[in-house]
C-alpha positions as CSV (number, residue, x, y, z in Angstrom):
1,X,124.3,-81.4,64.0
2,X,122.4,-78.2,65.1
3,X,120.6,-78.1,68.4
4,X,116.9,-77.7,67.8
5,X,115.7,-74.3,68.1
6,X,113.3,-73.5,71.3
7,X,110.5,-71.6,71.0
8,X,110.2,-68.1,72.1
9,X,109.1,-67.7,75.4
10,X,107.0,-64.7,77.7
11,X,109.8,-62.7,79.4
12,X,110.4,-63.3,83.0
13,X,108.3,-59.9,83.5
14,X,105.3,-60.6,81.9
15,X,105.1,-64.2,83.7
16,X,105.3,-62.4,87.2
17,X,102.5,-59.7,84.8
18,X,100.1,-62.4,84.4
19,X,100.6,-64.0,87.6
20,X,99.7,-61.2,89.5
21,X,96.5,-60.2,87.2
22,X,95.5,-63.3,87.6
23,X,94.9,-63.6,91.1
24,X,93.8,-60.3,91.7
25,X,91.1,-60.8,88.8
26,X,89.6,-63.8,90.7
27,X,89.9,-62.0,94.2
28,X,87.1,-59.8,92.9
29,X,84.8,-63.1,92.6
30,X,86.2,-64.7,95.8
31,X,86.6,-61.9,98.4
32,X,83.4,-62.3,100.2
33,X,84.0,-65.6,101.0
34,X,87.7,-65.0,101.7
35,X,86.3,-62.5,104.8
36,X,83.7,-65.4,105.6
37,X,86.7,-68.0,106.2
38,X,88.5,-65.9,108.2
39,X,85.4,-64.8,110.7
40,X,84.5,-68.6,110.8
41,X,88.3,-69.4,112.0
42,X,87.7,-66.6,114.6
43,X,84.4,-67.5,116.3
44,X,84.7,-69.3,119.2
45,X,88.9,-68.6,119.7
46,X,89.3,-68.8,123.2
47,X,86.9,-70.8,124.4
48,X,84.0,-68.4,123.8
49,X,80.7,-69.1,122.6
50,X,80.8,-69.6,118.8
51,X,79.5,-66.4,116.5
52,X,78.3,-68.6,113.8
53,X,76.8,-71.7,113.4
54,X,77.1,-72.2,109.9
55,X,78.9,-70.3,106.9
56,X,75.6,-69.4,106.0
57,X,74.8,-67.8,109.3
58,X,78.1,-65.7,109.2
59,X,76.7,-64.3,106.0
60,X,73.6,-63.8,106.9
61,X,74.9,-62.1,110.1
62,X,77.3,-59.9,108.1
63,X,74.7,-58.7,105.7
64,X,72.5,-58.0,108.8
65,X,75.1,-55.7,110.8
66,X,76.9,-54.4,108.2
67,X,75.3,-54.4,104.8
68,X,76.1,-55.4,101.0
69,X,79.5,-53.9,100.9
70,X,80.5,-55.5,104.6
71,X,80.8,-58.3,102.4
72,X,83.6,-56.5,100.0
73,X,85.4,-55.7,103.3
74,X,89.3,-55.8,102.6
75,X,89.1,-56.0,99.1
76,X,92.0,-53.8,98.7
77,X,93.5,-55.7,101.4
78,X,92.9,-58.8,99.5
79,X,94.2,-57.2,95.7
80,X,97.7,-56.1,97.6
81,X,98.3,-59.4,98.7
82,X,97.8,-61.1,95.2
83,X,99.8,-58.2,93.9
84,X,103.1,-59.3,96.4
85,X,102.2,-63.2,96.8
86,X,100.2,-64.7,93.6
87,X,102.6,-62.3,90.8
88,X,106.2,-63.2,93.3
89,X,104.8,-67.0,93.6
90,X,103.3,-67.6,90.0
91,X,106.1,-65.8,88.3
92,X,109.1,-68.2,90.2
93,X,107.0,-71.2,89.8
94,X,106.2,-70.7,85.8
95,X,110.0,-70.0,85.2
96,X,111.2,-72.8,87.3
97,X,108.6,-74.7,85.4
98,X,110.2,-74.1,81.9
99,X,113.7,-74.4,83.7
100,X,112.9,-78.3,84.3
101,X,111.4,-78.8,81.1
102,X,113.3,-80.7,78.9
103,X,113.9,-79.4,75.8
104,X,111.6,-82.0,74.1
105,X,108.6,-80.7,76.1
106,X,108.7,-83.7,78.8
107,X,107.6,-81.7,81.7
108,X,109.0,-82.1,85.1
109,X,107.7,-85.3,87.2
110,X,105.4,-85.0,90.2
111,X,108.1,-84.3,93.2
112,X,109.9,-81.5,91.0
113,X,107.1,-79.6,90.4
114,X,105.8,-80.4,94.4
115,X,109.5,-78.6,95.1
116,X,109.3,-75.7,92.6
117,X,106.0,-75.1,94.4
118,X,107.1,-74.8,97.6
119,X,109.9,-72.5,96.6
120,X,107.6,-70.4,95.2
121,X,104.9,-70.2,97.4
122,X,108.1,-69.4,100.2
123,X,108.8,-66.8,99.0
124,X,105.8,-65.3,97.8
125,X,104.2,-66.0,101.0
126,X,107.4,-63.6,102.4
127,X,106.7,-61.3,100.3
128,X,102.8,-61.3,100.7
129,X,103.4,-61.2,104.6
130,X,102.0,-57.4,105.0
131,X,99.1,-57.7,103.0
132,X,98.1,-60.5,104.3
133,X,98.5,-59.3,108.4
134,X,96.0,-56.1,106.4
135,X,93.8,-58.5,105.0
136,X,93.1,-60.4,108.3
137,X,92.8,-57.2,110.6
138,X,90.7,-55.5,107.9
139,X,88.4,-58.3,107.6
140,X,87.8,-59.4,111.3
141,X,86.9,-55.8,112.1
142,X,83.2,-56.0,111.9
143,X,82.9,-58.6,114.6
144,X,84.2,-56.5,117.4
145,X,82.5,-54.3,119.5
146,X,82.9,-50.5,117.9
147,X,85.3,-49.7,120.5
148,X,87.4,-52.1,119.8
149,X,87.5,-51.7,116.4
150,X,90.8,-51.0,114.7
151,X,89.4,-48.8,111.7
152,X,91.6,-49.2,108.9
153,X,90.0,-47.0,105.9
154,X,91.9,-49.4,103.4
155,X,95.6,-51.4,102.8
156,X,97.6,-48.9,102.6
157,X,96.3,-47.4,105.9
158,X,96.5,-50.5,107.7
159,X,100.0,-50.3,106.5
160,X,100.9,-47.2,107.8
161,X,99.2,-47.3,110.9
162,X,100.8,-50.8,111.9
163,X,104.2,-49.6,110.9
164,X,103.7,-46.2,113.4
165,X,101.7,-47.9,116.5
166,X,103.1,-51.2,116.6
167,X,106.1,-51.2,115.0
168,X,107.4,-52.1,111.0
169,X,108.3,-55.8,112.3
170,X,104.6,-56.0,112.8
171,X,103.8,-56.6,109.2
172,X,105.7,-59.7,109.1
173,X,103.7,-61.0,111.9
174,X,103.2,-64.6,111.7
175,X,105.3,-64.8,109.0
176,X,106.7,-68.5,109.2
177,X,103.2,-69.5,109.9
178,X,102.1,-68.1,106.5
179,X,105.5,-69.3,104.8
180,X,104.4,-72.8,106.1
181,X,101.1,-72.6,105.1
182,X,102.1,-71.2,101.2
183,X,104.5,-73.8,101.5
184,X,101.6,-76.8,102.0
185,X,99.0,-74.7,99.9
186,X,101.6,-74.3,96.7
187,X,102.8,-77.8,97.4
188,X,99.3,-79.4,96.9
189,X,98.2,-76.6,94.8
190,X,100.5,-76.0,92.2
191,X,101.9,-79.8,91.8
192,X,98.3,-81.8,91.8
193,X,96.8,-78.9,89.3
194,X,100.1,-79.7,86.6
195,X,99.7,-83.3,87.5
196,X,95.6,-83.7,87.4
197,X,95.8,-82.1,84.2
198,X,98.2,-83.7,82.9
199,X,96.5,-86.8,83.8
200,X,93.8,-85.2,82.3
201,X,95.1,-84.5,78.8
202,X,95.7,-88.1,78.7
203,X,92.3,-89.9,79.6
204,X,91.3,-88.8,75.6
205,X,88.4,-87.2,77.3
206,X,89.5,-83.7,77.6
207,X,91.7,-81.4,75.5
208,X,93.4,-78.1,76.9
209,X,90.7,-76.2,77.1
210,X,88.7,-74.1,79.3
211,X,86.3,-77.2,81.0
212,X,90.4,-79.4,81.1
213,X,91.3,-76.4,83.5
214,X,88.3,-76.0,85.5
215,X,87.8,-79.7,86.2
216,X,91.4,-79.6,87.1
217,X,91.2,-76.6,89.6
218,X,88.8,-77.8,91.3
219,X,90.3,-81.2,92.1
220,X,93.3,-79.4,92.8
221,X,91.3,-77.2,95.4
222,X,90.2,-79.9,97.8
223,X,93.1,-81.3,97.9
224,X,94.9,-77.8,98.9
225,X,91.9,-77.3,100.8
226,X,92.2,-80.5,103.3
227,X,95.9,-80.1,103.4
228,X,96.5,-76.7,104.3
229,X,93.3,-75.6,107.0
230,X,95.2,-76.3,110.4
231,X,98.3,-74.3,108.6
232,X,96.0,-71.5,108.1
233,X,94.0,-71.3,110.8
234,X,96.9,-70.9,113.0
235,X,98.1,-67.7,110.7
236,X,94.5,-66.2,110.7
237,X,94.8,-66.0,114.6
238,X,98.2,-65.3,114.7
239,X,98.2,-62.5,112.6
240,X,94.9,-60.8,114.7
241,X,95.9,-61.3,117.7
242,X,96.1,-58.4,120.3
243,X,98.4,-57.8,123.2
244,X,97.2,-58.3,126.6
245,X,98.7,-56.7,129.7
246,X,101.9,-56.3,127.4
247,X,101.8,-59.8,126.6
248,X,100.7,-61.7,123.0
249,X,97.5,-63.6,123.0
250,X,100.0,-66.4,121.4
251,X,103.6,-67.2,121.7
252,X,103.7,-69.2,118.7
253,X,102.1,-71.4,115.8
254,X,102.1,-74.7,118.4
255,X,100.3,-72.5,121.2
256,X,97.9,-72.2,118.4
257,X,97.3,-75.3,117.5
258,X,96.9,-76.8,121.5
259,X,94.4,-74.4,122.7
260,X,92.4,-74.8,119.9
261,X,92.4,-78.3,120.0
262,X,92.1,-78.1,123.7
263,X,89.1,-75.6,123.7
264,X,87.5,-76.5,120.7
265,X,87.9,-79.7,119.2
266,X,90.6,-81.6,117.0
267,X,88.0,-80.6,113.7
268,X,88.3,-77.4,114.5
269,X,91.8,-76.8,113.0
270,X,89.3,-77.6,109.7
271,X,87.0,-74.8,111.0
272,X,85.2,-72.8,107.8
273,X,86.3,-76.1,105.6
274,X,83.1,-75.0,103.3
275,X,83.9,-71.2,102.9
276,X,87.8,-72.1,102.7
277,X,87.1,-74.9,99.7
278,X,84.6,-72.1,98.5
279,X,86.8,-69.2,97.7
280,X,89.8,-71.8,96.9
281,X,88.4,-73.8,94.4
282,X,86.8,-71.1,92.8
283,X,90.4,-68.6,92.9
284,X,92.0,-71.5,91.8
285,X,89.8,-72.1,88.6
286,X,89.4,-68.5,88.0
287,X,93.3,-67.9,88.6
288,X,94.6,-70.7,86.2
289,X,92.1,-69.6,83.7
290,X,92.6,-66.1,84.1
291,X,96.2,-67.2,83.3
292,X,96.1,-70.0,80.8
293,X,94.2,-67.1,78.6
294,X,96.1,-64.8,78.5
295,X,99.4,-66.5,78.2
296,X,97.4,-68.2,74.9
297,X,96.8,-64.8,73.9
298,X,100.1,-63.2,74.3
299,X,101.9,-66.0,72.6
300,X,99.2,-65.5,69.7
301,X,99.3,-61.7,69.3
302,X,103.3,-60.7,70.5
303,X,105.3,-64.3,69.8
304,X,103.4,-65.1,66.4
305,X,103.0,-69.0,68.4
């Protein structure tokens, strides 16, 4: 007896394709608040007196000092980095994803596709590493006084100028912090997103539809959200930090996490939880979207599916 015949698939190049568009379509939605998290993990680091209350005040205060498009700050920091990490992380997770599948369409169960995420999000997060180091710098800038200011113009010349004054080694720069962290966010993210819709799809109340993957994004975003904050907080400051007398503000991730449990509270490892949820939940509905539509429109209009 013949096997059955599987459907044709996208090609390993357009999944990394859509993976990448995807995320750097909702990064145009999310970035201000993306710059908003990361100021709001920065106030108060080192004991000092916090620069913003509220997530509200830091935008207000940003508007203030530097205007409509201090908000857009990094933006091209912010496209890189879902260029290298979303396309290298979506891509490996969607063909693992069909590499589990059984040939029936049973899809993998919970703690496979928790273990394809972390793989992906690994190595994406590896690959990601410079943009991301970019993306920090770029968009903690404006809260330093003008002469301390680094001045990057865009990526590509934070890029170069890290690679010439502080060496190419640089740009990896927390890197096993933000491995970790891609690790917990991809875990959380990627599983509980498959498995809440999923779930989902079976309640008789939703069909795969636009409002099926919103509702489950955004469940998927707190989740991610609650899970992953200490992981990233300790990247964000890693990742800015600046040498004093010859010496790193932070030896490692663990230094990170003492003093800023020493200096400022055990809830501050969930410091800018508002923002944070804010431009997650929101990437992560516009993300999956983004790519649930046009992987239903390529199968449509180039695999006649």
């Amino acid at each position: 007896m013949a096997a059955p015949e599987r459907r044709r698939t996208s090609s390993k190049g357009v999944k990394f394709l859509f993976g990448g568009l995807a995320g750097m379509g909702a990064t145009f939605f999310v970035q201000p608040l993306d710059l908003v998290k990361n100021r709001m993990q920065l106030s108060g680091q080192g004991g000092r007196t916090k620069e913003y209350k509220t997530s509200f005040h830091a935008v207000g205060t940003i508007l203030r000092s530097e205007g409509i498009s201090g908000i857009y700050t990094g933006l091209s920091a912010g496209l890189l980095r879902q260029a290298t990490y979303t396309t290298t992380r979506l891509g490996i997770y969607t063909i693992l994803f069909e590499k589990f599948t059984k040939p029936d369409g049973t899809p993998p169960n919970f703690a496979m596709k928790a273990l394809i995420g972390m793989s992906a999000g690994a190595v994406g997060a590896f690959v990601g590493t410079p943009a991301e180091v970019s993306l920090i710098r770029m968009t903690s800038d404006g809260r330093m006084p003008v002469e301390q200011r680094r001045g990057y113009t865009n990526v590509f010349n934070a890029l170069l100028r890290i690679s010439r004054e502080e060496g190419v080694t640089t740009l990896w720069r927390g890197c096993v912090p933000t491995m970790a962290r891609a690790v917990v966010v991809n875990a959380a993210q990627l599983a509980s997103y498959s498995q809440t819709k999923q779930f989902l799809l079976t309640t008789g109340y939703f069909s795969d539809n636009i409002l099926c993957h919103f509702c489950a994004s955004m469940i998927s975003g707190l989740v991610t959200t609650a899970a992953s904050m200490p992981v990233d907080i300790v990247k964000t400051r890693i990742q800015n930090m600046k040498m004093i007398d010859g010496k790193p503000e932070y030896k490692n991730g663990l230094e990170v996490l003492v003093k800023v449990i020493r200096q400022e509270g055990f809830f501050s490892l969930w410091k800018g939880f508002t923002p944070y949820y804010a431009r997650l939940g929101p990437h992560t509905v516009l993300t999956f979207i983004f790519l649930e539509q046009m992987n239903k429109y390529y199968k449509i209009y180039f695999l006649d599916q």
